[in-house]
C-alpha positions as CSV (number, residue, x, y, z in Angstrom):
1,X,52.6,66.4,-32.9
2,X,55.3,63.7,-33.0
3,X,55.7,64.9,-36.9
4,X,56.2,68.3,-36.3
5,X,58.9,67.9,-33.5
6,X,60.6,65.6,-35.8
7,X,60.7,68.1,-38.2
8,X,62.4,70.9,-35.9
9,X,64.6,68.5,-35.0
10,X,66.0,67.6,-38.7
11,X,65.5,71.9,-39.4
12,X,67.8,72.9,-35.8
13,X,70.3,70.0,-37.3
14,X,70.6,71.4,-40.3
15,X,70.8,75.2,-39.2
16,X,73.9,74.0,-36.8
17,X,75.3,72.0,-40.0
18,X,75.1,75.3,-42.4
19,X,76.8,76.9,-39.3
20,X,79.7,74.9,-39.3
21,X,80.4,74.7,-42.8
22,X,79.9,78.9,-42.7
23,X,82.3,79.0,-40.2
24,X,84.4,76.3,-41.9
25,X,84.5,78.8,-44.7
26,X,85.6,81.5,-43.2
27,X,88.2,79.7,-41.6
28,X,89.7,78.9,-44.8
29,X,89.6,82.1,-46.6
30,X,91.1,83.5,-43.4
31,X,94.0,80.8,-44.1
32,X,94.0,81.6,-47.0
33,X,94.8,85.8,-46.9
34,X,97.1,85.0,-44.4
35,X,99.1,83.0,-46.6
36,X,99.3,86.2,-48.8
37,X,100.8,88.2,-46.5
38,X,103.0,86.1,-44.3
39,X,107.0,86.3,-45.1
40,X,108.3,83.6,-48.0
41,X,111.2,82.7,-49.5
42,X,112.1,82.2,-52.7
43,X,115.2,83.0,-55.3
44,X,114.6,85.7,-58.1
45,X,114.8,84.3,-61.1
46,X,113.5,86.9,-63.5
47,X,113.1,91.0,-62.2
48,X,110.8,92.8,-64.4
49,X,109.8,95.7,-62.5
50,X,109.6,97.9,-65.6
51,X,107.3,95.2,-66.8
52,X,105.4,95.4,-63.2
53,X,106.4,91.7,-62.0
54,X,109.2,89.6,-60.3
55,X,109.6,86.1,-61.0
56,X,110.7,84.1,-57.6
57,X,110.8,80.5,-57.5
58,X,108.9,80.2,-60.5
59,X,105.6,82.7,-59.8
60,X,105.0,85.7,-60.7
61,X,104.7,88.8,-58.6
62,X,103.3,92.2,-58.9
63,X,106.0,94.7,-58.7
64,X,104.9,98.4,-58.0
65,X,107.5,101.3,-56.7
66,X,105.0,102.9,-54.7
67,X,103.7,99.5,-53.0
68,X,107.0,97.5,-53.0
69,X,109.9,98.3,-50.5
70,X,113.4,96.7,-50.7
71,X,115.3,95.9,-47.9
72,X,119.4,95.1,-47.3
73,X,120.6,94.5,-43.7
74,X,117.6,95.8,-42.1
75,X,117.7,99.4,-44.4
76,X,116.0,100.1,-46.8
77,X,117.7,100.3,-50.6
78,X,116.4,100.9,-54.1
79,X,115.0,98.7,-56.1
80,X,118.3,98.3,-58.6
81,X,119.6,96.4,-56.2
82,X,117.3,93.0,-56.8
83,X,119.0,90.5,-59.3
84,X,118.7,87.4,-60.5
85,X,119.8,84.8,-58.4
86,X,119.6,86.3,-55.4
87,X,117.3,84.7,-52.0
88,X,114.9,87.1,-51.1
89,X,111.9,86.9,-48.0
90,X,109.2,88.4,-49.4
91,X,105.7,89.3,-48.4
92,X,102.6,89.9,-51.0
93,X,99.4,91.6,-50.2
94,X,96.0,90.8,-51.8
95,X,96.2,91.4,-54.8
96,X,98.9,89.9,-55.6
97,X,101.7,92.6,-55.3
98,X,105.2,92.2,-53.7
99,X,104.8,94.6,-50.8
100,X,108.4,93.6,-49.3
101,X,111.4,92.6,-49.7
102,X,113.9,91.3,-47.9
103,X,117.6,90.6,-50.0
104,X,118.8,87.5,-47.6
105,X,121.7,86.0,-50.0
106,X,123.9,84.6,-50.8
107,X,126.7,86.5,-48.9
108,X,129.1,86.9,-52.4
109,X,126.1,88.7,-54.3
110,X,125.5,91.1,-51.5
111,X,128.7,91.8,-51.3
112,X,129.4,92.2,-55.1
113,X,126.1,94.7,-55.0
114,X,127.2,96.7,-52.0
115,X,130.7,97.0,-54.1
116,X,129.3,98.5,-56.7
């Protein structure tokens, strides 16, 4: 009798264990989608979208006209516009793909783009 309730006792402890790290788990991957699509900020230091890819601050991005949206002052512009050199807020979505992006600087470059 003592036997047996020790060994519900070590079985419950375990389930609740396994429970926490299940939960611990999805906490993480959670975390970790959200750092996919929350808003960064990087400079462009390569634009490949022929290629399908953006380099900013050293990664590589998916680039894909029908996913990716480029945006100047709030409005939306073509994607001709992105250079290199320019700081950009960005967001990516799972898999990996720029999904937006926001030109933020500097305020010469913008101003030589909307020139031309």
């Amino acid at each position: 009798m003592l036997y047996s309730s020790m060994i519900r006792s070590v079985v419950a402890r375990i389930l609740k264990l396994g429970a926490v790290l299940l939960l611990l788990c999805f906490t993480v991957m959670t975390n970790a989608q959200g750092v996919l699509s929350r808003a960064q900020t990087g400079t462009i230091q390569a634009e490949r979208q022929d290629d399908g890819y953006i380099t900013i601050s050293g990664r590589n991005y998916g680039f894909d006209n029908a996913i990716s949206l480029v945006f100047l002052n709030g409005e939306e512009v073509g994607d001709e516009i992105l250079d290199e050199g320019l700081v950009v807020r960005y967001t990516v979505n799972s898999e990996g793909i720029l999904t937006r992006i926001e030109v933020l600087g500097p305020i010469s470059k913008i101003e030589s783009l909307e020139d031309s």
